[in-house]
Structures are given as C-alpha cells and as structure tokens.
MARBA-3410 file (N, C-alpha, C, O; in Angstrom, 1 decimal):
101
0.8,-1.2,0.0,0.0,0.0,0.0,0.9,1.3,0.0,1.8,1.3,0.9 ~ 0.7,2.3,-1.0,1.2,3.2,-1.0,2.6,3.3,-1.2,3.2,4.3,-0.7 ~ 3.6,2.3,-2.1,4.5,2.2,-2.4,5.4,3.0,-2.9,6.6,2.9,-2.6 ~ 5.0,3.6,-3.6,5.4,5.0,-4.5,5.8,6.2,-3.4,6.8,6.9,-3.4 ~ 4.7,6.5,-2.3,5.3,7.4,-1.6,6.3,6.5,-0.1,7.2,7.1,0.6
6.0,5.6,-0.1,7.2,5.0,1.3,8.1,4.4,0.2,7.2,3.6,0.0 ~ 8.6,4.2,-0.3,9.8,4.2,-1.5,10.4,5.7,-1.2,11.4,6.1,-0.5 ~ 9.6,6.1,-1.8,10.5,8.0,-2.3,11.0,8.7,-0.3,11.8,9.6,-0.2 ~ 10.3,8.0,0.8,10.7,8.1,1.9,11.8,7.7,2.3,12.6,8.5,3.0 ~ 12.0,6.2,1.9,12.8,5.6,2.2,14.0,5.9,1.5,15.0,5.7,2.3
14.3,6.4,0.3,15.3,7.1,-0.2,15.8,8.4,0.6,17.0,8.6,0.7 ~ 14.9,9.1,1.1,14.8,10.0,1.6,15.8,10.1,2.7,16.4,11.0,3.1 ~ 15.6,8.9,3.1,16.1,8.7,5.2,17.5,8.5,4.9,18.4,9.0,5.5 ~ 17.5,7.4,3.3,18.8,6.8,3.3,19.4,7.5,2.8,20.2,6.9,2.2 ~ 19.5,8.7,2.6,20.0,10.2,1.7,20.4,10.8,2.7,21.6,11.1,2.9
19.4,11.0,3.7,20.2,12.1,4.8,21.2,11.1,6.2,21.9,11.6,7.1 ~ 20.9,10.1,6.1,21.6,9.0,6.9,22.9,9.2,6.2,23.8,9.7,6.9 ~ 23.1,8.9,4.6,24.9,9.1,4.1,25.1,10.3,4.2,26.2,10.4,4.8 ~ 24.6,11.2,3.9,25.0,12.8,4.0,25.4,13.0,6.0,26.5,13.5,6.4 ~ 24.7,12.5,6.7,25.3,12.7,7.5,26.1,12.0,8.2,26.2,12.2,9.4
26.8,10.8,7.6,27.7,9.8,8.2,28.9,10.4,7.3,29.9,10.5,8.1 ~ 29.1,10.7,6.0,29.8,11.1,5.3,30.5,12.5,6.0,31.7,12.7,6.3 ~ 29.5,13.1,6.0,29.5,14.6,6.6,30.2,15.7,5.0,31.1,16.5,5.0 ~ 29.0,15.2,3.7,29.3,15.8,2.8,27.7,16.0,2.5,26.7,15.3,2.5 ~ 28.0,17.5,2.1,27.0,17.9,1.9,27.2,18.4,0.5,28.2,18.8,0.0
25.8,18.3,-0.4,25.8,18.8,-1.8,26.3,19.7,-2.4,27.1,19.8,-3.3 ~ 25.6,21.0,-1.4,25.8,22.5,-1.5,26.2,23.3,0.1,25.8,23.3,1.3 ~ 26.7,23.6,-0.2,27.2,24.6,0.7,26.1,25.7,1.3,26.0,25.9,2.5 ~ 25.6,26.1,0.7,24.6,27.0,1.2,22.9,26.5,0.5,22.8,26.0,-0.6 ~ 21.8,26.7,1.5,20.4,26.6,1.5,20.2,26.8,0.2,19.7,26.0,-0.6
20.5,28.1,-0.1,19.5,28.6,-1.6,20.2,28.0,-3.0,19.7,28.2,-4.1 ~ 21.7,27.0,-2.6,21.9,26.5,-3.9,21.0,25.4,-4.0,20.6,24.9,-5.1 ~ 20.8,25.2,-2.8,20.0,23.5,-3.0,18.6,24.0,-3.4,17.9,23.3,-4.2 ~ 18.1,24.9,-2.8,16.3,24.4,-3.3,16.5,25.2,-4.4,15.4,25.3,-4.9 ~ 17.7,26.1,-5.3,17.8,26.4,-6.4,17.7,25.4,-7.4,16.9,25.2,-8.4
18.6,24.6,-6.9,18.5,23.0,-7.5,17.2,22.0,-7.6,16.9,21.4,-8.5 ~ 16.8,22.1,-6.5,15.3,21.5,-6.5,14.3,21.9,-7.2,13.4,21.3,-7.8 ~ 14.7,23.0,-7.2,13.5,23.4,-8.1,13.7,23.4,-9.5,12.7,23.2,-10.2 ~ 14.9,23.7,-10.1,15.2,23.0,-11.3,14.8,21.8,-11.6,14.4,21.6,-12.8 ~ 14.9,20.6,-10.8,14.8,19.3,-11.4,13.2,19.1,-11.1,12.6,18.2,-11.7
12.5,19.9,-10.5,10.6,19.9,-9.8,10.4,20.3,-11.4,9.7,19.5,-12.0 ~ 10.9,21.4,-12.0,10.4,22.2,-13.5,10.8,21.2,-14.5,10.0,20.9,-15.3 ~ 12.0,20.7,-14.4,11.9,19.3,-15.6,10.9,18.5,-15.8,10.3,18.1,-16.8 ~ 10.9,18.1,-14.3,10.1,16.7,-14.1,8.7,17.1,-14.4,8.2,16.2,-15.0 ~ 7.9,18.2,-14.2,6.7,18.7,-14.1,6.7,18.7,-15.6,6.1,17.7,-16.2
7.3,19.9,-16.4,7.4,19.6,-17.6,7.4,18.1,-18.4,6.6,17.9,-19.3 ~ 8.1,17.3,-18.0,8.1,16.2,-18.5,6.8,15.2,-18.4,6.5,14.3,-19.2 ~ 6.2,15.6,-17.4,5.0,14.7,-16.5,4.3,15.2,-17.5,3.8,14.5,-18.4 ~ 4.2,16.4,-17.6,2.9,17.4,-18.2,2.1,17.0,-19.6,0.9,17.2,-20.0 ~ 3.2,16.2,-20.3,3.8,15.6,-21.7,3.4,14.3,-21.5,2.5,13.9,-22.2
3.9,13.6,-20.6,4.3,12.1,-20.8,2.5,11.5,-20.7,1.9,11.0,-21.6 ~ 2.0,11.8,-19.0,1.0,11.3,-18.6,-0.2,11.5,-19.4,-0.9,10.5,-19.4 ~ -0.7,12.4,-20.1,-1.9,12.9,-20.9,-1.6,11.8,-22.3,-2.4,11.2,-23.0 ~ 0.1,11.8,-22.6,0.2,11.1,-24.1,0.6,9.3,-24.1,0.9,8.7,-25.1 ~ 0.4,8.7,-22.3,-0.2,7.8,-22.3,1.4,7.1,-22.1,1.5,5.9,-21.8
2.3,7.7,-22.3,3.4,7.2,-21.5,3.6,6.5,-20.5,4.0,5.4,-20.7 ~ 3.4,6.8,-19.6,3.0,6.3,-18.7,1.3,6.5,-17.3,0.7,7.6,-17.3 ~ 0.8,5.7,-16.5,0.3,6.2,-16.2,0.5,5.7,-14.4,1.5,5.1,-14.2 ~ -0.6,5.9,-13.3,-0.6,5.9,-12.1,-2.0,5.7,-11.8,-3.0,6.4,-11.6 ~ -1.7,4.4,-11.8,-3.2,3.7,-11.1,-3.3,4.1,-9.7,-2.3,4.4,-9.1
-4.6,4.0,-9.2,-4.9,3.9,-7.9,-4.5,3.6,-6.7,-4.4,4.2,-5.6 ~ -4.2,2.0,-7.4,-3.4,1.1,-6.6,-1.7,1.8,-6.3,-0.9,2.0,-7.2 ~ -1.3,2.0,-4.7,-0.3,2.1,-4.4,0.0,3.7,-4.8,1.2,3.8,-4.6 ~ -0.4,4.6,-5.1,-0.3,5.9,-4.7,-1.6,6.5,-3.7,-2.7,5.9,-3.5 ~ -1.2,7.9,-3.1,-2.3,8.5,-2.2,-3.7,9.0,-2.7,-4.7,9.2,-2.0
-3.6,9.3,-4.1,-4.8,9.4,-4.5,-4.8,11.1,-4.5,-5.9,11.6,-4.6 ~ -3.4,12.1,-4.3,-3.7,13.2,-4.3,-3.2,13.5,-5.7,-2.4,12.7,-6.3 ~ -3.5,14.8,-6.2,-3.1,14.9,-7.9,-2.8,16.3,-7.6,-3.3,16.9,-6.6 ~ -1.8,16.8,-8.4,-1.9,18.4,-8.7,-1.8,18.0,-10.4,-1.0,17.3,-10.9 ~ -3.2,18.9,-11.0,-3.6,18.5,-12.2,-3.2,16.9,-12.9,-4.1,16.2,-12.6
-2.4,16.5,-13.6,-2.5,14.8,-14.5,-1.6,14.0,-13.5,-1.3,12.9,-13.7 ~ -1.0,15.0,-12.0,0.7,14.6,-11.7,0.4,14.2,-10.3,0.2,15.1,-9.5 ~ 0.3,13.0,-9.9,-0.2,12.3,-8.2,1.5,12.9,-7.4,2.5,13.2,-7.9 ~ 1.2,13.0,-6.2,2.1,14.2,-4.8,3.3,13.4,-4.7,4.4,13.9,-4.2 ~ 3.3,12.4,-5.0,3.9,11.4,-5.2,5.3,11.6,-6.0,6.4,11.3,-5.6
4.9,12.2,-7.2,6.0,12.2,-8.7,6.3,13.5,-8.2,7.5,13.4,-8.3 ~ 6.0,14.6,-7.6,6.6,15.6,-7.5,7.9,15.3,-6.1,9.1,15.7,-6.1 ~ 7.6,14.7,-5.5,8.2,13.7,-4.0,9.8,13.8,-5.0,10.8,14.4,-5.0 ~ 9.2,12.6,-5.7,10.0,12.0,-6.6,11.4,12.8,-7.4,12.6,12.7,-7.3 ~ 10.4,13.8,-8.1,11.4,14.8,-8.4,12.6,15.3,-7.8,13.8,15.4,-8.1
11.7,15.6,-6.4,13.2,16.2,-5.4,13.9,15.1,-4.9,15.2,15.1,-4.7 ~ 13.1,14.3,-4.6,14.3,13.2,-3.7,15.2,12.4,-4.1,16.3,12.2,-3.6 ~ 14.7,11.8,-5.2,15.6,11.0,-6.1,16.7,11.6,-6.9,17.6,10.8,-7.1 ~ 17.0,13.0,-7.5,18.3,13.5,-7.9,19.1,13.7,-6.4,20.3,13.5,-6.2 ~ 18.1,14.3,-5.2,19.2,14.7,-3.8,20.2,13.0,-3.9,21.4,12.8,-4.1
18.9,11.9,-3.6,19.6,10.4,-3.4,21.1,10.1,-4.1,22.1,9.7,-3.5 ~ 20.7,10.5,-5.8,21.5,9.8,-6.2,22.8,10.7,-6.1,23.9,10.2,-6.3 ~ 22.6,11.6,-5.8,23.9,13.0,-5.9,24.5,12.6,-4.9,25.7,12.3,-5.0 ~ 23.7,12.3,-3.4,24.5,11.7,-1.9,25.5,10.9,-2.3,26.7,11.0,-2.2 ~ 24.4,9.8,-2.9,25.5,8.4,-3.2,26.9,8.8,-3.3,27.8,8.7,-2.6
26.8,9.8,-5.1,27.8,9.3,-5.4,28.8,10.2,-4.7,30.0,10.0,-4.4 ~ 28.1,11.3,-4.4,29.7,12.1,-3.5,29.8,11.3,-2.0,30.9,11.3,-1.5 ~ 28.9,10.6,-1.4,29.8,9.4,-0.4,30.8,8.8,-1.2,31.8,9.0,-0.6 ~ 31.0,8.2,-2.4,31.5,7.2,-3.2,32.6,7.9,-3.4,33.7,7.4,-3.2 ~ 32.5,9.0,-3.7,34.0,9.8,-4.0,34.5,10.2,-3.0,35.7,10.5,-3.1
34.0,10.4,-2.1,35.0,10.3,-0.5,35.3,9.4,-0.2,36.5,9.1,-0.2 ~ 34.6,8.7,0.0,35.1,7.1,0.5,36.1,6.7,-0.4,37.1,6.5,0.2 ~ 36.3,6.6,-1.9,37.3,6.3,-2.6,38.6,7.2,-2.3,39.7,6.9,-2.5 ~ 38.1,8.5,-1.8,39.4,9.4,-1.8,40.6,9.3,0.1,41.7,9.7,0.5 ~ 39.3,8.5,0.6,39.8,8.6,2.1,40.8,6.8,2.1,41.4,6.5,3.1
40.8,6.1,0.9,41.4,4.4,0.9,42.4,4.6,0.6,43.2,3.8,0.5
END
C-alpha cells in the first residue's frame, strides 16, 4: 500500500543518513539547494505534463495517495526532489570514500 510514496521516503532517510555519516553535503549554502530542487521539480513537471496525458505512462490507484496536482499524483513531485538529492548523496559518499582508501 502506498508504495510509491514510502519508496521516495525511504530514499529519503537513506540520503540524509549518508549525507550525514559522510558529513558531505551537496551544497554549501540553502539557496543553492532548493535552487537545484526546483530545477529538477520544473523538468520533471514539464516532462510529466507531456508524458501522462500522451499515455506514457500512467498511475493507477493502486499504491499511490490518490492526491493529484492536475494529470501529476504528490507522489512524482516527491519523486522529483528526492531521487536526484539520493543519487547526488550516493555518489559524493563514493567519492569520499574512494578518496579517504
């Protein structure tokens, strides 16, 4: 039940769990990051805006909350922000950790 948003959570925890075991942070200051966020929210939105109406993809019932902002469930916007923060964590843990062996 509700997989799509305890997924994009669960990324979430394990993102600020390496960010703070690492003790490497993306950006240096607040306003680069939700600068950033909100770049990849305007891709994604754009991209959704396109994809969902032309049948690309879609989002059944089953396993999201059932909230929409217009064709786009609260879910994919989640998505947007947390999944570029995730994978950016990863890889700058990866490159510390590689640089501290």
């Amino acid at each position: 039940m509700y997989f799509y948003f305890v997924s994009a959570l669960i990324l979430l925890v394990f993102g600020l769990i390496v960010e703070f075991i690492y003790r490497e942070h993306l950006f240096k200051h607040l306003k680069a990051r939700l600068v950033w966020a909100l770049v990849f929210l305007f891709i994604g939105t754009l991209w959704d805006q396109y994809a969902i109406p032309n049948g690309h993809w879609v989002f059944t019932g089953k396993g999201i909350l059932g909230i929409y902002v217009g064709v786009i469930p609260i879910e994919e916007f989640m998505w947007f922000l947390i999944v570029p923060y995730f994978c950016l964590t990863i890889y700058r843990a990866v490159e510390v950790d590689r640089k501290t062996r």
